[in-house]
C-alpha positions as a Markdown table, in Angstrom:
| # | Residue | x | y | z |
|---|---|---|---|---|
| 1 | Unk | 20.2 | -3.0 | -12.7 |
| 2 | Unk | 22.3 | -5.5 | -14.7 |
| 3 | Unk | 22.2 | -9.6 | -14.2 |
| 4 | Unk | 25.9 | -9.1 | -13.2 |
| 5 | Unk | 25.3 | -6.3 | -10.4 |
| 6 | Unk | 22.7 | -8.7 | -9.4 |
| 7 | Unk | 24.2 | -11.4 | -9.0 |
| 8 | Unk | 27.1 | -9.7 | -7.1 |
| 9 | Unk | 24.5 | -8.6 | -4.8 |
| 10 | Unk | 23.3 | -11.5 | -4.2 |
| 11 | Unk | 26.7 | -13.4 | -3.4 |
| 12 | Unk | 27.4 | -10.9 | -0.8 |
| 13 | Unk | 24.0 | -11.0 | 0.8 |
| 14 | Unk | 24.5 | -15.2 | 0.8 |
| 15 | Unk | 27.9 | -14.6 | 2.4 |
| 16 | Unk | 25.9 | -12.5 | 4.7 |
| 17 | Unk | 23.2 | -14.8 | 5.8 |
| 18 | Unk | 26.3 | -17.5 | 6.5 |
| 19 | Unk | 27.8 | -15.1 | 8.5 |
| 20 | Unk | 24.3 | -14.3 | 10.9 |
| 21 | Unk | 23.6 | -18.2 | 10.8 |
| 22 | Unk | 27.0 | -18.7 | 12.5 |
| 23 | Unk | 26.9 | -16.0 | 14.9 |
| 24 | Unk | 23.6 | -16.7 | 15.6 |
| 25 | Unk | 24.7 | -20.6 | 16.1 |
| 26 | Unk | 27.4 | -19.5 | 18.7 |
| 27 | Unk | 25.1 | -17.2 | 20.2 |
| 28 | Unk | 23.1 | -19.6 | 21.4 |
| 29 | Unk | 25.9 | -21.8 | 22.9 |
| 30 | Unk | 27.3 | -18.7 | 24.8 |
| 31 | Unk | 23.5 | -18.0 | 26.4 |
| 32 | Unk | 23.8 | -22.0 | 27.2 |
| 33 | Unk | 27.3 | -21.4 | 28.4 |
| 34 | Unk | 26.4 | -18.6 | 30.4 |
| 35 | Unk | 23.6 | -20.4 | 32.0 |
| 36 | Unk | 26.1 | -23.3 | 32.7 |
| 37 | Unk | 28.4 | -20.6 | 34.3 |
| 38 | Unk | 31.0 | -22.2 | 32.6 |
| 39 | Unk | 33.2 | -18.6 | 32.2 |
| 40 | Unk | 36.1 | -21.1 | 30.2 |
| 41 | Unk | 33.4 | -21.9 | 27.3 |
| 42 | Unk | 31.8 | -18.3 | 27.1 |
| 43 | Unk | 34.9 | -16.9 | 27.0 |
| 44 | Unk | 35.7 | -19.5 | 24.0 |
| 45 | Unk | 32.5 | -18.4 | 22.5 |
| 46 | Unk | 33.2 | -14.9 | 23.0 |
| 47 | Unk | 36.4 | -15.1 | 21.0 |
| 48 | Unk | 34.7 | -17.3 | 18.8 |
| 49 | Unk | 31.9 | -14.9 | 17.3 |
| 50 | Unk | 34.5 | -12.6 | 16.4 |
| 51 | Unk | 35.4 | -14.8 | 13.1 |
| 52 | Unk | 31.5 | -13.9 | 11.5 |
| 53 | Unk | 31.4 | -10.6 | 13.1 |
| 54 | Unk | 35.1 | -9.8 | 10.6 |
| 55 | Unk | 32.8 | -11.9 | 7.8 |
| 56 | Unk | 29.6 | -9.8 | 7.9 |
| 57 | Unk | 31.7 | -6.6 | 7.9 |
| 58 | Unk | 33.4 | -7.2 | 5.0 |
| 59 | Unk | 30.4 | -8.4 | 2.8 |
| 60 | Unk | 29.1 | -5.3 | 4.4 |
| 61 | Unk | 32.2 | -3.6 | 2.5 |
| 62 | Unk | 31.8 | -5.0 | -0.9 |
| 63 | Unk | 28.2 | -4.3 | -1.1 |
| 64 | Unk | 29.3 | -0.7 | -0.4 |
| 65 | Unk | 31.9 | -1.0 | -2.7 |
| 66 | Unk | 29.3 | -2.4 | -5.5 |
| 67 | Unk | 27.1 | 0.4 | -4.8 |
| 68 | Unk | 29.8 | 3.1 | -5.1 |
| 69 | Unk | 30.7 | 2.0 | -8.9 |
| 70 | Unk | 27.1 | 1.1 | -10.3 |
| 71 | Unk | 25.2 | 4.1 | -11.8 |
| 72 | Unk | 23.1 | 6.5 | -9.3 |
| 73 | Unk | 19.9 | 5.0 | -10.9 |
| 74 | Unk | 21.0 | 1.4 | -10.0 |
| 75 | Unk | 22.4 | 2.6 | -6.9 |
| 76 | Unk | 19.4 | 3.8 | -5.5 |
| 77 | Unk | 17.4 | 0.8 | -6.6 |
| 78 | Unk | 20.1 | -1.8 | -5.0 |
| 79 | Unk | 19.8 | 0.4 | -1.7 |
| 80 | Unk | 16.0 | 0.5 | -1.6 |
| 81 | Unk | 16.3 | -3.9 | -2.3 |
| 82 | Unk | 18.7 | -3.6 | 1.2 |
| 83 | Unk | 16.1 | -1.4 | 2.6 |
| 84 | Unk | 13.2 | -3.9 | 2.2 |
| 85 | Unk | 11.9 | -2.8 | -1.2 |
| 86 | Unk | 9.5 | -5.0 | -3.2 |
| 87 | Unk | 11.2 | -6.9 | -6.8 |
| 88 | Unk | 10.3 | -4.6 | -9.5 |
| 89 | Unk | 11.2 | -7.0 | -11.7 |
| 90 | Unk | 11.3 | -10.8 | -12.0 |
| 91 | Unk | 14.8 | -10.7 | -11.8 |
| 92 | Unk | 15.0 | -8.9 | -8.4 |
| 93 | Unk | 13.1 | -11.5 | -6.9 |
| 94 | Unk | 16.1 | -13.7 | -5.1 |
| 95 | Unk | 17.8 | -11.2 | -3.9 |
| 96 | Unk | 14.8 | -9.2 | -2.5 |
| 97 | Unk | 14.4 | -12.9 | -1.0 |
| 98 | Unk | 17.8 | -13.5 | 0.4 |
| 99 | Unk | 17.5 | -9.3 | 2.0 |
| 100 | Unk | 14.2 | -10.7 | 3.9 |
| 101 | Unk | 16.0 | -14.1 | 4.8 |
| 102 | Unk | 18.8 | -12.1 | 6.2 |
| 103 | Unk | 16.1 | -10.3 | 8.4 |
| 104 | Unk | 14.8 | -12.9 | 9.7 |
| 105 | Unk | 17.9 | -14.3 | 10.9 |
| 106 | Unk | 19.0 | -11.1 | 12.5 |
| 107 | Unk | 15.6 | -10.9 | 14.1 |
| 108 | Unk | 16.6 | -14.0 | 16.1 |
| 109 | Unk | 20.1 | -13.0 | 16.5 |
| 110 | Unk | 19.6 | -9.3 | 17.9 |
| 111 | Unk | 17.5 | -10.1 | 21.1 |
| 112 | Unk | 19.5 | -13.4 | 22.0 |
| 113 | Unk | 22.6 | -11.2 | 21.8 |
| 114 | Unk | 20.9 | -8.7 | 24.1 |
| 115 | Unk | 19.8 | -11.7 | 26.8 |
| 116 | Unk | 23.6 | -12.9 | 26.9 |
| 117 | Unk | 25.4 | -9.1 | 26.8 |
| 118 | Unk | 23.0 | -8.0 | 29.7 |
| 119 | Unk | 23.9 | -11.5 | 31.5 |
| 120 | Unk | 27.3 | -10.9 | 30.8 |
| 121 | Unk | 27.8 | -7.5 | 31.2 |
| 122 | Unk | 25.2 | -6.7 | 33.8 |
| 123 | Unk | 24.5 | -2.6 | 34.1 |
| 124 | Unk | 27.5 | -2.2 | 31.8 |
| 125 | Unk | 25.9 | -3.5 | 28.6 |
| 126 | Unk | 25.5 | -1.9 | 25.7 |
| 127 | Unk | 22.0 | -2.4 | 25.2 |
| 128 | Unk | 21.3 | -0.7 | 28.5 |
């Protein structure tokens, strides 16, 4: 894969992990809002998290978009790199980072969210 295509990648993946840090930030005030039973600041919250939700979809677009236009060959590498794939080369190494760093922060963001939907939503939620 070419430096460009790269680096593309990589810009989307860092709009990506501002996007996770931000839900993730107003996930944790809606679990403390929730715990407050204050319904006026969840609901806040709630409307809140929509903002990265639109963010993360539409990095989520151009990396598809990217992947559609590069060769099948570079294709296939850049969607084993989203899978978790090690660097083959030196010059896959940050954005093999960044995919990892991403994880991490949805690791922390995935069961918070399930805490506050099942608080929120009781035998309705989604993760039920």
């Amino acid at each position: 894969m070419e430096a460009p295509a790269l680096l593309d990648a990589h810009v989307q993946l860092k709009r990506i992990y501002t996007a996770l840090n931000e839900a993730l930030d107003l996930t944790r005030q809606l679990a403390d809002a929730v715990d407050r039973d204050d319904q006026i600041s969840a609901q806040m919250l709630i409307s809140m998290r929509q903002e990265p939700i639109d963010k993360l979809k539409g990095a989520h677009q151009a990396l598809e978009q990217q992947r559609q236009t590069l060769s099948p060959e570079d294709a296939a590498r850049l969607t084993a790199i989203l899978k978790g794939a090690e660097a083959a080369r030196e010059e896959e190494r940050p954005l093999v980072t960044q995919v990892g760093v991403n994880q991490r922060v949805l690791k922390q963001l995935v069961p918070l969210d399930q805490v506050v939907n099942r608080k929120l939503a009781k035998e309705k939620s989604i993760y039920n």
